[in-house]
KEPA-940940 format. One record per residue (C-alpha): residue in one letter; residue number from 1; y, z, x. Coordinates in pm, whole numbers, plus 50000, padded with zeros to 5 digits. Layout:
N
(pt 'A' NUM (Y Z X))
...
END
This chain:
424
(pt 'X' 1 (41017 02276 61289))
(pt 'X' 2 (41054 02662 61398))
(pt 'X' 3 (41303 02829 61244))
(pt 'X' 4 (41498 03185 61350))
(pt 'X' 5 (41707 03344 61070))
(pt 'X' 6 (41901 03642 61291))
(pt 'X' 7 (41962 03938 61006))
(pt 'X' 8 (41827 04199 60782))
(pt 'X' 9 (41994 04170 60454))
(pt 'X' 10 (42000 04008 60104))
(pt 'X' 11 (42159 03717 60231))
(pt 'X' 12 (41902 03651 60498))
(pt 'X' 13 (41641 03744 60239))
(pt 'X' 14 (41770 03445 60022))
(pt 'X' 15 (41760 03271 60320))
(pt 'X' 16 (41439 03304 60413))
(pt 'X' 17 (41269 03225 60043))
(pt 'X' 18 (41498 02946 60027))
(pt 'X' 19 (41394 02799 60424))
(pt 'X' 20 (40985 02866 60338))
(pt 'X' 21 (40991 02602 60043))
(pt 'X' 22 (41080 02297 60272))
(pt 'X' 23 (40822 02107 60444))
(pt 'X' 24 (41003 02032 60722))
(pt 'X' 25 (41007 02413 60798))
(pt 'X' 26 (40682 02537 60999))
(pt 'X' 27 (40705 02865 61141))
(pt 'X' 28 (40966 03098 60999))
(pt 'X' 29 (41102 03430 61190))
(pt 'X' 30 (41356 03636 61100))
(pt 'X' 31 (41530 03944 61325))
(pt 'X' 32 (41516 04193 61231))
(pt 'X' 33 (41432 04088 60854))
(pt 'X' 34 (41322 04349 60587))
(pt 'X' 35 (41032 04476 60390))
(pt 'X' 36 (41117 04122 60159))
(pt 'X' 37 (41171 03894 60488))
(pt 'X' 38 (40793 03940 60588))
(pt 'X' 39 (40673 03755 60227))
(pt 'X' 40 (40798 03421 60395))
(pt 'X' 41 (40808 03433 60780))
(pt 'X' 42 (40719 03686 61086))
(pt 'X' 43 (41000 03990 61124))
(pt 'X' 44 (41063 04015 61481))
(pt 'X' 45 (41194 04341 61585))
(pt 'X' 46 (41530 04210 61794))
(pt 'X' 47 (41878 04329 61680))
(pt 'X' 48 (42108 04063 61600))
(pt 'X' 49 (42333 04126 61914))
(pt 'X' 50 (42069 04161 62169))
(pt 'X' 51 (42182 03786 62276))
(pt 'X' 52 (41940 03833 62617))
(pt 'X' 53 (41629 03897 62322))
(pt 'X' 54 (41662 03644 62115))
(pt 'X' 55 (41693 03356 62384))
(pt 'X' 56 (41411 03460 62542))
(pt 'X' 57 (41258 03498 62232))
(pt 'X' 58 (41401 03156 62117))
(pt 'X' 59 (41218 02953 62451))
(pt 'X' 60 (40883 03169 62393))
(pt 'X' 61 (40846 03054 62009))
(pt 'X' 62 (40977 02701 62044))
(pt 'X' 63 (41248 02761 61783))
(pt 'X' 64 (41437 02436 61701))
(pt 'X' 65 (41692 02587 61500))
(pt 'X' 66 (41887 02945 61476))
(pt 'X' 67 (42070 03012 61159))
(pt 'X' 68 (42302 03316 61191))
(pt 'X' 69 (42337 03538 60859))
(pt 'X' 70 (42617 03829 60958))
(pt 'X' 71 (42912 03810 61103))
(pt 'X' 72 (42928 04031 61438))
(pt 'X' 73 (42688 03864 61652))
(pt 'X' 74 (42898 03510 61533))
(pt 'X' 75 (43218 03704 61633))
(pt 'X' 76 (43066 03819 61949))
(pt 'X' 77 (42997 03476 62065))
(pt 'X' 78 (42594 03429 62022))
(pt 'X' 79 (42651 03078 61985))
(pt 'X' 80 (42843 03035 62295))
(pt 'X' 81 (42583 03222 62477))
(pt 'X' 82 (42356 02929 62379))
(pt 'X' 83 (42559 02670 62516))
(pt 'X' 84 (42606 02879 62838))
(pt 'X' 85 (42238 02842 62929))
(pt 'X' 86 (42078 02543 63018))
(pt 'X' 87 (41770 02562 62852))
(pt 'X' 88 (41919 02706 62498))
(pt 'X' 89 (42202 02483 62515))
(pt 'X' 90 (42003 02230 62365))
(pt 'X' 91 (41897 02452 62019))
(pt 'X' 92 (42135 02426 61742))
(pt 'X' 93 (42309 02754 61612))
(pt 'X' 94 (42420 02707 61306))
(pt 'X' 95 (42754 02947 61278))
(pt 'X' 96 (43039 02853 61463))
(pt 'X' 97 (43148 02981 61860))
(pt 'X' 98 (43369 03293 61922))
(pt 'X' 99 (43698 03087 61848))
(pt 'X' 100 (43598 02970 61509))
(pt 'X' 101 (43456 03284 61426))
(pt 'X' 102 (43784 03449 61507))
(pt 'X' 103 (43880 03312 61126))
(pt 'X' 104 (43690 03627 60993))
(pt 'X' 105 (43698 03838 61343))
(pt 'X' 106 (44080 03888 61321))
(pt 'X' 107 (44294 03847 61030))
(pt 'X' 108 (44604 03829 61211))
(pt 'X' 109 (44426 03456 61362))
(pt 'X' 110 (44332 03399 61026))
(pt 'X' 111 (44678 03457 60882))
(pt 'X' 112 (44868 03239 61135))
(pt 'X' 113 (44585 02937 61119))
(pt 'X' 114 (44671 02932 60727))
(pt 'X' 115 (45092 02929 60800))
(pt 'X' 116 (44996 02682 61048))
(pt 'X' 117 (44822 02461 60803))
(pt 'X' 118 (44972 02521 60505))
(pt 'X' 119 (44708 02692 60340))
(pt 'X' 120 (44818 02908 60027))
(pt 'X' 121 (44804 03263 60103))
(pt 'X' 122 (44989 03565 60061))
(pt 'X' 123 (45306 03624 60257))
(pt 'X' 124 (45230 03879 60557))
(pt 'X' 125 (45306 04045 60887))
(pt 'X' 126 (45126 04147 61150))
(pt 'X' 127 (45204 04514 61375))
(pt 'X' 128 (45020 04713 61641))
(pt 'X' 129 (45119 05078 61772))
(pt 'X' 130 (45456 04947 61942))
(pt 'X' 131 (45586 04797 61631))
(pt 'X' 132 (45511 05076 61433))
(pt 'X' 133 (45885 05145 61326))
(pt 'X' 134 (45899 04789 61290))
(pt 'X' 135 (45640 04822 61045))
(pt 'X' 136 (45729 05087 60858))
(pt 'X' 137 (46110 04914 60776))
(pt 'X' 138 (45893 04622 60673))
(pt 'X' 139 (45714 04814 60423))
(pt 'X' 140 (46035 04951 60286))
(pt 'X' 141 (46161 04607 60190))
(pt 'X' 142 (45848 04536 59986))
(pt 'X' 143 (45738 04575 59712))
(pt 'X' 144 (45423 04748 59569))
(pt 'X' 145 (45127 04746 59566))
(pt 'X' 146 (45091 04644 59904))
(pt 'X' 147 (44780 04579 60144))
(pt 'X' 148 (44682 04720 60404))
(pt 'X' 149 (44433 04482 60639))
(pt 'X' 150 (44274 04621 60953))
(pt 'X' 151 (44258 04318 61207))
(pt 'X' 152 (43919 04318 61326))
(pt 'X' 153 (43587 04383 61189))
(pt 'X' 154 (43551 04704 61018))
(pt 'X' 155 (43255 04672 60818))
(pt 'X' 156 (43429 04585 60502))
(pt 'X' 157 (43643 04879 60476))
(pt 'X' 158 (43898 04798 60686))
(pt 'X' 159 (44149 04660 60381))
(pt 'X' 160 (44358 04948 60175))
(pt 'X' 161 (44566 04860 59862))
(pt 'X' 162 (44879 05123 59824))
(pt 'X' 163 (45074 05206 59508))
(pt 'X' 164 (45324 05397 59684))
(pt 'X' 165 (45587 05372 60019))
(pt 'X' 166 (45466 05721 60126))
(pt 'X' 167 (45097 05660 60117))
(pt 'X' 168 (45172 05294 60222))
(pt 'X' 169 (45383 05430 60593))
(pt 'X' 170 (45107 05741 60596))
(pt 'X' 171 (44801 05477 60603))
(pt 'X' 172 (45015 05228 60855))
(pt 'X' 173 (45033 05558 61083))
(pt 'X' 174 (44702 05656 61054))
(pt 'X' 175 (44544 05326 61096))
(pt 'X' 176 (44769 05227 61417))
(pt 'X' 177 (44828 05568 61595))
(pt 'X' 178 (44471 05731 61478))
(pt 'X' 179 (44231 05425 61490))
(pt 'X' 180 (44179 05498 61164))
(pt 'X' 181 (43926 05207 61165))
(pt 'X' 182 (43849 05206 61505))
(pt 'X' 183 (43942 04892 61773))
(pt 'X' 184 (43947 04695 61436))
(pt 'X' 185 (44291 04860 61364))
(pt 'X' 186 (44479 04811 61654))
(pt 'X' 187 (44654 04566 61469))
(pt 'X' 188 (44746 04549 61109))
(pt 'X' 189 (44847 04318 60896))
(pt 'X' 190 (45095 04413 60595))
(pt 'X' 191 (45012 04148 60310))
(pt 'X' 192 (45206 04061 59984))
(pt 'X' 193 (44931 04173 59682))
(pt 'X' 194 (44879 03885 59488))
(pt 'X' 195 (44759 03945 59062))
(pt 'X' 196 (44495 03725 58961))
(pt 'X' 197 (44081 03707 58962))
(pt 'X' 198 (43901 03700 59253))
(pt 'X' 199 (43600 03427 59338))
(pt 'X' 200 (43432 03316 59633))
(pt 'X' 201 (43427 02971 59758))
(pt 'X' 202 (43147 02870 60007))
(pt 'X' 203 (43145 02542 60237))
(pt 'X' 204 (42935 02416 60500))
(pt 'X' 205 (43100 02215 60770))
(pt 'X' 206 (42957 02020 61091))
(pt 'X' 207 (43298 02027 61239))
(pt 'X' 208 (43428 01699 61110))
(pt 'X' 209 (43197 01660 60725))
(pt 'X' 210 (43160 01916 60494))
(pt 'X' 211 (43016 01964 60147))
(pt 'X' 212 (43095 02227 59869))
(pt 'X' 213 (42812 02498 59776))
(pt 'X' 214 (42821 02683 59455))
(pt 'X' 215 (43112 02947 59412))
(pt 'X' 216 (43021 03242 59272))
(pt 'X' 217 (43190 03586 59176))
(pt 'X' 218 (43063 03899 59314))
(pt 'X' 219 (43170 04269 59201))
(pt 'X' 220 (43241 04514 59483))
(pt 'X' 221 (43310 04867 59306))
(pt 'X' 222 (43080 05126 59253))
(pt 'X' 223 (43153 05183 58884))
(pt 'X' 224 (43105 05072 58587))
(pt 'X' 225 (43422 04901 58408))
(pt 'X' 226 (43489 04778 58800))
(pt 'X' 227 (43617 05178 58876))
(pt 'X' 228 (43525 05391 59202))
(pt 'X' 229 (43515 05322 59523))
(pt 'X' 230 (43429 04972 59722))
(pt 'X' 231 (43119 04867 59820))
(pt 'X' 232 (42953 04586 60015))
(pt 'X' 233 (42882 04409 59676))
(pt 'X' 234 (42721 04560 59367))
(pt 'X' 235 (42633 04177 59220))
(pt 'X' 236 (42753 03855 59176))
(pt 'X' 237 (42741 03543 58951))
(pt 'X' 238 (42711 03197 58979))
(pt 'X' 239 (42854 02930 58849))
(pt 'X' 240 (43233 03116 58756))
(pt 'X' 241 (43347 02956 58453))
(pt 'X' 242 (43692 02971 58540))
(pt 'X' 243 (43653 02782 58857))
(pt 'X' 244 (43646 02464 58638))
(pt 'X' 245 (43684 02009 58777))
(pt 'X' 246 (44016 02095 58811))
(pt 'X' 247 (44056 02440 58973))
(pt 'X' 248 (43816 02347 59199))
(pt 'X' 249 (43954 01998 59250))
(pt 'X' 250 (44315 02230 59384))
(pt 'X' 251 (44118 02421 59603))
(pt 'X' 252 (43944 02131 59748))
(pt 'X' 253 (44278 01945 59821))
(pt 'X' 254 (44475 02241 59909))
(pt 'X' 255 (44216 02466 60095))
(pt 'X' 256 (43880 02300 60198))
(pt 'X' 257 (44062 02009 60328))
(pt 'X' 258 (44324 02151 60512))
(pt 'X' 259 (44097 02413 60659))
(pt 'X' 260 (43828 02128 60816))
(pt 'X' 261 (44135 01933 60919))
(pt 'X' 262 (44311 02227 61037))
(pt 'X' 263 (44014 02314 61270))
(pt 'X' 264 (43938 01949 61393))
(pt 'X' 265 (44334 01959 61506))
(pt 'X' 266 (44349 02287 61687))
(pt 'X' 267 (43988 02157 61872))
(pt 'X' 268 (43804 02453 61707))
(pt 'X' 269 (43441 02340 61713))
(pt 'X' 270 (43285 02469 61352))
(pt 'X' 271 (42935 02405 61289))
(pt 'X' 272 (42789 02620 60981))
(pt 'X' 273 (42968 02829 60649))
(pt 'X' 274 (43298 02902 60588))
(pt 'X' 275 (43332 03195 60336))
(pt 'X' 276 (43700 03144 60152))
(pt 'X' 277 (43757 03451 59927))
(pt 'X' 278 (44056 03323 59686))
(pt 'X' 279 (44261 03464 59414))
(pt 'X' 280 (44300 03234 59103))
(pt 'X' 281 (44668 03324 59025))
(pt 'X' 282 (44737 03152 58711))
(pt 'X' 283 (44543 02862 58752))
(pt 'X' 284 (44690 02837 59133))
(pt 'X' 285 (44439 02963 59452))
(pt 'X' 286 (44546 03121 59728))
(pt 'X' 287 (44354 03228 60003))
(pt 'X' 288 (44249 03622 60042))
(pt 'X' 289 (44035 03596 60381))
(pt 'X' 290 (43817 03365 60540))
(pt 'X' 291 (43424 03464 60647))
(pt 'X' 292 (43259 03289 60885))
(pt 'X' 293 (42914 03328 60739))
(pt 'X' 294 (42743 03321 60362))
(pt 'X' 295 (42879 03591 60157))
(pt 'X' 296 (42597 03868 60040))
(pt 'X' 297 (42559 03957 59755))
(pt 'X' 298 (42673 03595 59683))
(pt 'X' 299 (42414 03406 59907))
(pt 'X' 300 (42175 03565 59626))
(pt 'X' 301 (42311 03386 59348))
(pt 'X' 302 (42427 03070 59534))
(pt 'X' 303 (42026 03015 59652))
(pt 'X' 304 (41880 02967 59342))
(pt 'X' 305 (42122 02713 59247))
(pt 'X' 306 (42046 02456 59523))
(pt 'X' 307 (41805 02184 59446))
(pt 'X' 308 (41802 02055 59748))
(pt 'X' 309 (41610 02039 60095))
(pt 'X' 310 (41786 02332 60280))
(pt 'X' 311 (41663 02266 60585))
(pt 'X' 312 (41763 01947 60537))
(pt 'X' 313 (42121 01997 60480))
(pt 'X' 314 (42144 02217 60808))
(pt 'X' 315 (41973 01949 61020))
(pt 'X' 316 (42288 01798 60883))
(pt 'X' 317 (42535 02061 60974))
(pt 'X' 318 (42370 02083 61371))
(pt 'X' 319 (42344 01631 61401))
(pt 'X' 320 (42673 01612 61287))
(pt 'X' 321 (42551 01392 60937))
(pt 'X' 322 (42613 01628 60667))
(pt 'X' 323 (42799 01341 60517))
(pt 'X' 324 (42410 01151 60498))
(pt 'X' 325 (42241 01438 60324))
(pt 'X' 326 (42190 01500 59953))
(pt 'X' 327 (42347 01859 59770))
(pt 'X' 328 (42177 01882 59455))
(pt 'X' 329 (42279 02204 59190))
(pt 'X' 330 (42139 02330 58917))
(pt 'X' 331 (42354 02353 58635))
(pt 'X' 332 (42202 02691 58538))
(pt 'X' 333 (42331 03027 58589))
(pt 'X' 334 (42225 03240 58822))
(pt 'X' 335 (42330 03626 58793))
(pt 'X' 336 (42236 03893 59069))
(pt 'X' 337 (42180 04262 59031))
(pt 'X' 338 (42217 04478 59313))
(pt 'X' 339 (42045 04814 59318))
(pt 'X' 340 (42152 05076 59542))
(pt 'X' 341 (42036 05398 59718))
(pt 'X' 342 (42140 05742 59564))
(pt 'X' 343 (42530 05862 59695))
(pt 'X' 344 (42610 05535 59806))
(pt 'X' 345 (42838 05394 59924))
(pt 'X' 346 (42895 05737 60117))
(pt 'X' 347 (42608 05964 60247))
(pt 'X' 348 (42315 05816 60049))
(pt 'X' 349 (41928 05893 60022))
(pt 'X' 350 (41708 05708 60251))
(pt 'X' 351 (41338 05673 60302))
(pt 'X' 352 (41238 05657 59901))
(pt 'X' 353 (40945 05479 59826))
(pt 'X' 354 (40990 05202 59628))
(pt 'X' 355 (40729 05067 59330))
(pt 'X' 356 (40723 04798 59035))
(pt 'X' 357 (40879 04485 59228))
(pt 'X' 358 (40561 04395 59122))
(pt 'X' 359 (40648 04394 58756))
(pt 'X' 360 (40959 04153 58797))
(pt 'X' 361 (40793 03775 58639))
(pt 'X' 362 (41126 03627 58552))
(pt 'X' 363 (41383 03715 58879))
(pt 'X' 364 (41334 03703 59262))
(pt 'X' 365 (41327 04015 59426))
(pt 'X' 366 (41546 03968 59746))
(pt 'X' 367 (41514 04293 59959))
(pt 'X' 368 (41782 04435 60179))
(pt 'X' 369 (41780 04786 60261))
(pt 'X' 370 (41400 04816 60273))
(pt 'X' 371 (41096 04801 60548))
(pt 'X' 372 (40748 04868 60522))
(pt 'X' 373 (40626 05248 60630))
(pt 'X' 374 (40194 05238 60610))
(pt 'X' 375 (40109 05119 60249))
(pt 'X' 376 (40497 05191 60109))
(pt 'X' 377 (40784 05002 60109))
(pt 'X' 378 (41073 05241 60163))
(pt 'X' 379 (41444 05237 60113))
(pt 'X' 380 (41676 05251 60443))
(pt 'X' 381 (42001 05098 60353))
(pt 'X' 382 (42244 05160 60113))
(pt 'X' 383 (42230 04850 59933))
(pt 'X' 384 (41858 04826 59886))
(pt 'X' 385 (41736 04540 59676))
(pt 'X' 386 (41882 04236 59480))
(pt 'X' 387 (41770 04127 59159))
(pt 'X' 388 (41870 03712 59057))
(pt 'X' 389 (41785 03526 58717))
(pt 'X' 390 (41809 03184 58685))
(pt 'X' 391 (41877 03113 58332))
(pt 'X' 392 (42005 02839 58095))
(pt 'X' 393 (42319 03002 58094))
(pt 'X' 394 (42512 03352 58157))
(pt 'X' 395 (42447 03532 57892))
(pt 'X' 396 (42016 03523 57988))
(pt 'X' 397 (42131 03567 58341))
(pt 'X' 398 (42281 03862 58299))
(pt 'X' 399 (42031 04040 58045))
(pt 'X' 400 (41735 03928 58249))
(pt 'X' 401 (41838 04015 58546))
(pt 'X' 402 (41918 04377 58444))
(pt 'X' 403 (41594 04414 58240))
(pt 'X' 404 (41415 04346 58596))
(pt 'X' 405 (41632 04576 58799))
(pt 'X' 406 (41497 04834 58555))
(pt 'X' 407 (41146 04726 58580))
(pt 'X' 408 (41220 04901 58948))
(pt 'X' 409 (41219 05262 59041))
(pt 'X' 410 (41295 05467 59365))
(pt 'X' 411 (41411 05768 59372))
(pt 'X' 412 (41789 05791 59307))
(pt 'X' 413 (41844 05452 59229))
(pt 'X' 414 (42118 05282 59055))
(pt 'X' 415 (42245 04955 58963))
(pt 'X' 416 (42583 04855 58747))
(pt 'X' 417 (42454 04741 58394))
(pt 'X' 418 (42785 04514 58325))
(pt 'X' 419 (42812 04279 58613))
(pt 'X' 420 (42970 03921 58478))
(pt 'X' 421 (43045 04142 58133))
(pt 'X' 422 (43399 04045 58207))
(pt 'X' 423 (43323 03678 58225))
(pt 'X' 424 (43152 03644 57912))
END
């Protein structure tokens, strides 16, 4: 069968190596796709929310099945543009329709579907520019830290944790009254801030069946010693040894469960991932935010760690039998290493040639900020490549992982040498 991935990322890279090893994948395309994406399908140059593009494109290559990597053309409502037209209605799009997607498109949706469902979270309110005063009482009666949570997509910087009332009312003011964050903050939510370690938890659903994927762990600041600023994801780890049988069993009966469930009641149609980013507070999850897509650089270490037909299990997610298909993992470890582009994650280099991927024998390269200029492959992003080991265990992971990330060299490149340090 054809086969479109819609992205340019690590994630889609995983994607892509992962897709190419069926045999019940023929032709592989992936738009936009990266300088890695071409090693196991055809980049076609079509940004992921040029909806008119890829249909046409979709009914010219005979594609039988769209898998959707990020999050704004999901949230935008690609797959209900499918359904719309009579000849794409018929191609599965694996990532949910506008309404489900709304789970990572606003939080305030989010918030209520977990109150709704009874879905451990943190306690929160919701205000927009005509409840600012409203707001800012609410935030005297709390206590700190607090968060901060732009409603709408902003790119993953739309969520601020304050240490202090002043700077707490200052960033509610400037968020509502000064779009801090653009359309995405016209409404904010004011969350409790909840002390515990962070993991990510990733299922795939065909609206009514689901099955559990690998959780992993990923590391989002800049620094070493988890200091500096935020990033898109600076690695990530997989398994998470404290997400043991019976952690996991918790989240299963008080998260997974009542999240499918909670869908199927409400008539949300959900065909593809959900993302659940929980705290483990003493042994007890609660919910942090819900994606609607494969979390990057997670997707990198969750890959790896699938023994199983891919294709195969999203055939399942689009006919509605996931229950019929077979999740194998690998009990290894897999540990990703993401290298980044000089000043990032503000104003960083671009357009750095890269060499020695060549050189890496014991990880999988997966590109992301990268595309192919003449004989070169250049940098363009700001995350640029990510580096995963498969091991026996953490420990090899980890070392081998970072031994290959130095086997790489562009200019200004760096990469955090202690990712999963604090799980060992």
């Amino acid at each position: 069968m054809n086969i479109l991935i819609l992205g340019s990322g690590g994630r889609e890279s995983a994607f892509a190596w992962k897709l190419s090893q069926s045999p019940k994948c023929g032709q592989l395309f992936i738009a936009p796709g990266n300088a890695g994406t071409s090693q196991y399908g055809q980049n076609v140059n079509i940004r992921v929310t040029d909806f008119e593009g890829i249909g046409r494109f979709t009914l010219d290559n005979a594609i039988d099945l769209v898998l959707v990597g990020p999050e704004e053309p999901l949230v935008k409502g690609i797959h209900n543009f499918f359904l719309a037209d009579e000849q794409l209605k018929s191609i599965p799009v694996i990532g949910p329709q506008r309404e489900g997607a709304q789970l990572e498109g606003s939080k305030d949706f989010s918030k209520e579907f977990m109150f709704r469902n009874h879905i451990p979270t943190a306690a929160s309110k919701t205000f927009t520019q005509d409840t600012l005063q409203d707001g800012l009482k609410y935030l005297a009666t709390q206590s700190l830290p607090i968060v901060l949570k732009a409603d709408g997509l902003a790119a993953g910087k739309g969520v601020l944790i304050c240490t202090t009332l002043e700077e707490a009312q200052l960033e509610l003011i400037e968020m509502l009254t000064e779009a801090k964050f653009g359309e995405a903050s016209s409404k904010v939510v004011i969350e409790q801030f909840l002390q515990g370690i962070e993991l990510s938890v990733f299922v795939m659903s065909d609206g009514v069946n689901y099955k559990v994927l690998p959780e992993a762990k990923d590391y989002k600041r800049i620094g070493e010693g988890d200091t500096g600023l935020n990033t898109g994801g600076m690695g990530s780890v997989s398994p998470v040894p404290f997400a043991d049988a019976a952690f996991m069993q918790k989240v299963t009966d008080r998260v997974i469960i009542p999240t499918v469930d909670g869908l199927k009641k409400e008539n949300i149609p959900y065909k593809g991932f959900i993302f659940i980013g929980l705290m483990n507070c003493d042994g007890e999850p609660y919910v942090i935010e819900y994606n609607c897509r494969m979390g990057d650089p997670e997707t990198e270490s969750v890959m790896p760690r699938i023994k199983s037909d891919f294709v195969d299990l999203l055939l399942g997610v689009a006919e509605g039998n996931l229950n019929e298909k077979e999740l194998i993992i690998s009990d290894k470890t897999a540990a990703t290493v993401v290298m980044v582009a000089g000043g990032y994650p503000g104003e960083y280099l671009k357009n750095k040639v890269i060499t020695g991927t060549e050189n890496v024998h014991e990880s999988h390269v997966f590109h992301a900020g990268t595309s192919i200029q003449g004989e070169d492959i250049i940098s363009t992003g700001g995350r640029v490549l990510a580096i995963t080991s498969l091991q026996d265990n953490m420990f090899e992971a980890l070392q081998q992982a970072t031994a290959d990330a130095a086997r790489v060299y562009y200019d200004g490149m760096y990469f955090r040498k202690d990712i999963g340090f604090d799980l060992l």
